[in-house]
C-alpha positions as CSV (number, residue, x, y, z in Angstrom):
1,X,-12.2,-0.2,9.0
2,X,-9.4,1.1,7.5
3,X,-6.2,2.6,8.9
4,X,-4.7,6.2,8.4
5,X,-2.5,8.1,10.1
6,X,-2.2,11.7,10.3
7,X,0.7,13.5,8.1
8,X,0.9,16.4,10.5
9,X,0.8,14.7,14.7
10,X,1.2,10.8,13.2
11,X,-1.9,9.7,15.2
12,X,-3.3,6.5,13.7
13,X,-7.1,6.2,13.5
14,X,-9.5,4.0,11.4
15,X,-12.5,4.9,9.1
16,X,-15.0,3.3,7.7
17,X,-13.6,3.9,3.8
18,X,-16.4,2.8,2.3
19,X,-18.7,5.5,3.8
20,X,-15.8,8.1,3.0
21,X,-15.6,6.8,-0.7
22,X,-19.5,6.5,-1.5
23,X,-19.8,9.8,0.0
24,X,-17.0,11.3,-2.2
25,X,-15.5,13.1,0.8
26,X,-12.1,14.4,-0.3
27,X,-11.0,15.5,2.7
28,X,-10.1,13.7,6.5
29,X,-10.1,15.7,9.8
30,X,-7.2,14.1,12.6
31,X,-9.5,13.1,15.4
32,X,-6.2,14.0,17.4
33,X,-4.9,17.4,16.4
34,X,-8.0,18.2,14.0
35,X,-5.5,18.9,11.3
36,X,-7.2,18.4,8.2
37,X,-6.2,17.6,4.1
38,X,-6.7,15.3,1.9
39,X,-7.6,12.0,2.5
40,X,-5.1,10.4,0.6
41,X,-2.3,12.2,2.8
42,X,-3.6,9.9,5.5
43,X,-1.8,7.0,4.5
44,X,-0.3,5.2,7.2
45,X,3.7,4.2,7.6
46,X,2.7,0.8,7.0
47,X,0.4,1.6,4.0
48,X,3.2,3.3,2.4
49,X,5.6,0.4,2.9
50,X,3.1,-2.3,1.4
51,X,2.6,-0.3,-1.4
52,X,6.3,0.3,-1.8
53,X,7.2,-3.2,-1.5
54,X,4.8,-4.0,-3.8
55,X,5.4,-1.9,-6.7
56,X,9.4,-2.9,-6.0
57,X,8.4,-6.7,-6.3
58,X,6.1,-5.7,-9.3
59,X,9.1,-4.2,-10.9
60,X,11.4,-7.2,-10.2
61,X,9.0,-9.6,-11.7
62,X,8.7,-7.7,-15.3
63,X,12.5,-7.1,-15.0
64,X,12.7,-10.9,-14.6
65,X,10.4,-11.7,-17.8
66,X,11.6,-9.1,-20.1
67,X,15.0,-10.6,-19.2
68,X,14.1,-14.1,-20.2
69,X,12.8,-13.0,-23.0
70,X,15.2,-11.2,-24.8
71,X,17.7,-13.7,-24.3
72,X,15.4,-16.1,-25.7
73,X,14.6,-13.9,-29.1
74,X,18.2,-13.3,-29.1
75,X,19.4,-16.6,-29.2
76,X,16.3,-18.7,-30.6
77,X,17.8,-17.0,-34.0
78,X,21.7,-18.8,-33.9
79,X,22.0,-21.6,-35.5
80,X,25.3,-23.7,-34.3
81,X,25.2,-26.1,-37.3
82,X,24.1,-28.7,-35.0
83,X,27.7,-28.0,-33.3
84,X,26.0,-25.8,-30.4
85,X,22.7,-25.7,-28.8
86,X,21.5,-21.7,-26.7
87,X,19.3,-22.2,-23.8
88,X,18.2,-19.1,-22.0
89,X,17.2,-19.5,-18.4
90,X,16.8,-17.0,-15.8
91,X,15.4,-19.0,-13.0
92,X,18.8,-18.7,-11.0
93,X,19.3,-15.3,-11.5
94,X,18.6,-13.6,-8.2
95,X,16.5,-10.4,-8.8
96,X,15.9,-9.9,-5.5
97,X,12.1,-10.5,-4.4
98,X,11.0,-7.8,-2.0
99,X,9.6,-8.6,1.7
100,X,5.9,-7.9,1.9
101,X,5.3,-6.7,4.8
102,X,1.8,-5.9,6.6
103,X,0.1,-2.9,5.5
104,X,-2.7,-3.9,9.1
105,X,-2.3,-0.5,12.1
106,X,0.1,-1.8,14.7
107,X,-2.3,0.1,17.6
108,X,-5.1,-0.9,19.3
109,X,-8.0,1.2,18.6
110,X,-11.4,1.3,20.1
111,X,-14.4,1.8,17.6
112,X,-17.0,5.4,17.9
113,X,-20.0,6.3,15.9
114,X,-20.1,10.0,15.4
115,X,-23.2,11.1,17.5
116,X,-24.0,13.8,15.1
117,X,-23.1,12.5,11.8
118,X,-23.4,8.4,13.0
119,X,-20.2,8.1,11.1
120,X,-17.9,4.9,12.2
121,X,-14.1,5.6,13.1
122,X,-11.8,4.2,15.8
123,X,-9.2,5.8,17.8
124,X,-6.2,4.6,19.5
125,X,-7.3,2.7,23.3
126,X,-5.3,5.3,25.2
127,X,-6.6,8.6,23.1
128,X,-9.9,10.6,22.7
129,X,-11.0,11.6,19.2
130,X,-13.5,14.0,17.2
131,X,-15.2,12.6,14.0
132,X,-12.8,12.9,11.4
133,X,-16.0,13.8,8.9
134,X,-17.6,16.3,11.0
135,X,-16.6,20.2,10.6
């Protein structure tokens, strides 16, 4: 089960994703507010900060290589006469690794199968849902 949150109330559920993907359904409904839109505007607060921390540490780590190794082409080139020697290392240059944090639902939710469609979805402990497939 995978977590979402709704971009209009920000009630976090769970669906089954790969029932929603293998059905090509485009769309999610809030089991809370029964706002609906696409189902990629249902990412959660902590999805979005995974995926932003990831794609930051992504970027730090090519900014780290491409560093290394245009040093390296720029110096392995220089020849000192045997007077001087170029090493290029970038292993103590602080680029600034990004946290990671947890991209998991931070609520306790309680599992339903739709009784008309027998979709799985699970809403918060303290809150009751419709199917966010049915219409």
């Amino acid at each position: 089960m995978t977590g979402r949150q709704c971009p209009r109330c920000e009630g976090k559920f769970r669906v089954h994703l790969p029932t929603v993907e293998d059905q090509c359904y485009l769309n999610l409904r809030c089991p809370y507010c029964r706002f609906i839109d696409r189902l990629d505007r249902f990412l959660t607060g902590e999805q979005r900060a995974y995926w932003t921390a990831i794609g930051r540490d992504e970027t730090l780590q090519l900014a780290s290589e491409v560093t290394e190794e245009v040093f390296s082409e720029a110096f392995d080139d220089l020849d000192g006469g045997g007077l001087l020697d170029f090493e290029v290392e970038t292993g103590s240059v602080n680029f600034g690794g990004a946290h990671i944090p947890s991209w998991q639902l931070d609520v306790v939710t309680e599992e339903v199968i739709c009784g008309e469609c027998s979709f799985r979805y699970a809403v918060q402990d303290d809150r009751d849902g419709v199917c966010p497939l049915c219409r």
